[in-house]
Structure formats: structure tokens, C-alpha cells
N, C-alpha and C positions, 0 to 999 in steps of 0.2 A: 504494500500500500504506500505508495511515493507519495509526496506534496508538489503540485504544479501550480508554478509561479502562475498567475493571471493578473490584467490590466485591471489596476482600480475604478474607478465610476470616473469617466471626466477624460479618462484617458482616451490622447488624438485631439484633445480640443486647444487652443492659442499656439503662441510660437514652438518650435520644436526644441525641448529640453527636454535634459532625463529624466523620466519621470517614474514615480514612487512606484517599486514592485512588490505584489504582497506574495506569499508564503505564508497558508494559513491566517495563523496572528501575526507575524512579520510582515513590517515594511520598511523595504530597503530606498536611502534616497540619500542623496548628497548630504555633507554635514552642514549645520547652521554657522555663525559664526559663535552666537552664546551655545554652541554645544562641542566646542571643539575640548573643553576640557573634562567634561564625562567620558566624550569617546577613547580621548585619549586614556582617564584613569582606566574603561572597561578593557580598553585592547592591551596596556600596560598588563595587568592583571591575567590576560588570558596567555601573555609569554611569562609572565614571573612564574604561573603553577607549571609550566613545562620546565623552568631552567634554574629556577631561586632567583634570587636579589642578588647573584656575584656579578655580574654583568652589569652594574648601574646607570654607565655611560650608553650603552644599546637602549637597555630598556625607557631612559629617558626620551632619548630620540624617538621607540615606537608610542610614546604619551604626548610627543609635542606634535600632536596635528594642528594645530593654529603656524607651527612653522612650515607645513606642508603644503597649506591646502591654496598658497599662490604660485603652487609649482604645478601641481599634480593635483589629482580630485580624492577627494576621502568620500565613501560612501559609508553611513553607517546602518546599520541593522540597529530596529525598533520595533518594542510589543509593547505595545500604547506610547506610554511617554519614555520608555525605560529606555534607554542605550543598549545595548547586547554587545553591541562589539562594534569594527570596521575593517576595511579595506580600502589602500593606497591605489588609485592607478595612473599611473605614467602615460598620459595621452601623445604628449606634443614632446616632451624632452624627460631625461631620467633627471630623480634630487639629484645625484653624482654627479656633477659639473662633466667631470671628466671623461661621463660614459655616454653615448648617441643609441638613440630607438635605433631600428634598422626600419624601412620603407615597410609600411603596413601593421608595424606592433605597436602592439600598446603591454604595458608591463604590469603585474601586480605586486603590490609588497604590502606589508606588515598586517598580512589577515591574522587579526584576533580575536577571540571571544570570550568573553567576562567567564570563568570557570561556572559560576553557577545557571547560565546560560547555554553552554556545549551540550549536544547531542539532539538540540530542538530544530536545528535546521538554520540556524543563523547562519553557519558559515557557508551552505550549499547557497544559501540567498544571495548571500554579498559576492558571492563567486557569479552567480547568474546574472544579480544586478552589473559587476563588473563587466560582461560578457554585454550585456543587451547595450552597455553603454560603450564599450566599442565598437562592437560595430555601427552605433546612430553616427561614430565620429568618422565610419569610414574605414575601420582596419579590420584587418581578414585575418592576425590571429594574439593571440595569449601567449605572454609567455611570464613563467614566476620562477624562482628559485628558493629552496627551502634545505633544511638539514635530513640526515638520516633518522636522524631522533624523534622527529616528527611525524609518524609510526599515521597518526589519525589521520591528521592532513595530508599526507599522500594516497590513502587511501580514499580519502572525500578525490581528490586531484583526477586519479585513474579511476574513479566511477564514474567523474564526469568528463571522462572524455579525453584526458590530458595524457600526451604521450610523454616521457620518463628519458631526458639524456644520460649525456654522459655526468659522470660525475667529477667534480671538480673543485683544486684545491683553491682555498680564496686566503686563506691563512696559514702559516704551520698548525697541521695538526686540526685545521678545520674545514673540512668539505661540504660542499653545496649542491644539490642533485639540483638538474636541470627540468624544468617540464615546458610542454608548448602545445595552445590545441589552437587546432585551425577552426577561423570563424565563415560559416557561409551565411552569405544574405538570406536574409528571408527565413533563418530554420530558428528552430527555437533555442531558449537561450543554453542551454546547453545541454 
């Protein structure tokens, strides 16, 4: 028994923006600007229960979505007014100065979800809402990078669709498995 994203009431009506997808109770949509610091404590919180607090400098970075969201777009997941968590996507340029999209991607980073939230379908949302909101910008595919340790989230990844690279050192002693799923026009969101 899956949950299938559907258009809220209203949706297709004014200019074309990304608009809010439900899952169920969830509804996925861009962050506010008075909400970039819940999103941030929920998605904080949903890497501290995978890693602890030794990482403070990362984990800061994945809380400061107020410093993201004129780079890249943060979608957050919502059940009423609650925050659940979010998702980074890199439409037009990556945060890393240093690094360039390639023609047709759009990237994801820092999907989180608040520990007391995981398992309800937040994070397949934010992936879908990520997905529906690439391709309205025009890119044909996904691509995100995550740890071995990440045991859940790559299993949510490869059920929706996401093919599994190589894997690759980014640090001593730290590897990043690669994923990318191709986006078609017109199909659903993932």
C-alpha cells in the first residue's frame, strides 16, 4: 500500500511556481523565510541521530538554511504546521563555489528528517517534491551523494529509482557513494 503524491486544490492556477505536494498529511513546498530556523533545527537533528554531535562544524552548516536558500532552494516537509525535515536543491549553481552542475542537473543535498518524524514518508516526499521541481526548471536528471552508513536513505534512493555509482573518496578515510536518476517529462514524480 504506497502513498501517491497528488496536486492540492488550486493547483495549475497563477504564474508557474513550485507548488505545494501533499503525501497523505505531508506537504512538501519551498521554505518560508520565518521558517528557515525550525527547518534547519528538524534536518540538524535528523543527521545528529545518525552521526552524534562530533561533527559540529557539518552539522551547523546542515541547520543554516537561511545561509542556503539564496543559493539553492530548501524544500521543507510539513504535517500541519510542524516542520518534518528538508531538502537542498542545487538548481542553477552548487553552494561549493568551486564545483559547476553539469548541462541538465540539478543536485540534492542535506535531506533530513527530524528522528521523531522518519519512517512516515517525509523523506520519499521531499525527494518527489525535489524531482517535480526539477524538472518544472527544465533538467532531465538527479543527482545526490551520501555515505555508506546511510543504510535507510539509500534504500529510500534505489526504490525510487536512483541508480548507485561509483564510490568515492572525498576525505581520508571518508567515502561518498554516488546516485543519479534520470528525469522524463511528463512521468511522475518518481
Amino acid at each position: 500500500m504506497g502513498s501517491r503524491a497528488r496536486q492540492p486544490a488550486g493547483e495549475g492556477q497563477g504564474t508557474p511556481r513550485p507548488r505545494a505536494r501533499v503525501l497523505d498529511a505531508i506537504v512538501v513546498r519551498p521554505v518560508r523565510p520565518e521558517e528557515c530556523t525550525e527547518a534547519g533545527r528538524q534536518t540538524r537533528a535528523g543527521f545528529a541521530a545518525l552521526y552524534g554531535e562530533g561533527d559540529v562544524e557539518y552539522l551547523d552548516a546542515v541547520a543554516d538554511v537561511a545561509g542556503r536558500i539564496g543559493r539553492a532552494t530548501v524544500l521543507v516537509a510539513l504535517d500541519g504546521e510542524r516542520i518534518l525535515g528538508s531538502i537542498t536543491v542545487e538548481l542553477n549553481t552548487k553552494l561549493d563555489p568551486a564545483q559547476q552542475l553539469a548541462p541538465g542537473e540539478a543536485h540534492l543535498r542535506m535531506l533530513g528528517v527530524a528522528p521523531a518524524a522518519q519512517g512516515r514518508g517525509a523523506g520519499r516526499a521531499l525527494l518527489e517534491g525535489a524531482a517535480t521541481l526539477a524538472r518544472t526548471e527544465g533538467k532531465c536528471r538527479l543527482t545526490l551523494r551520501t555515505l555508506p552508513e546511510m543504510v535507510a536513505a539509500r534504500r529510500l534512493y534505489e526504490a525510487m529509482g536512483f541508480q548507485g555509482g561509483t564510490p568515492e573518496e572525498h576525505a581520508p578515510g571518508r567515502v561518498h557513494m554516488s546516485y543519479e536518476l534520470q528525469l522524463r517529462a511528463g512521468a511522475p514524480p518518481v
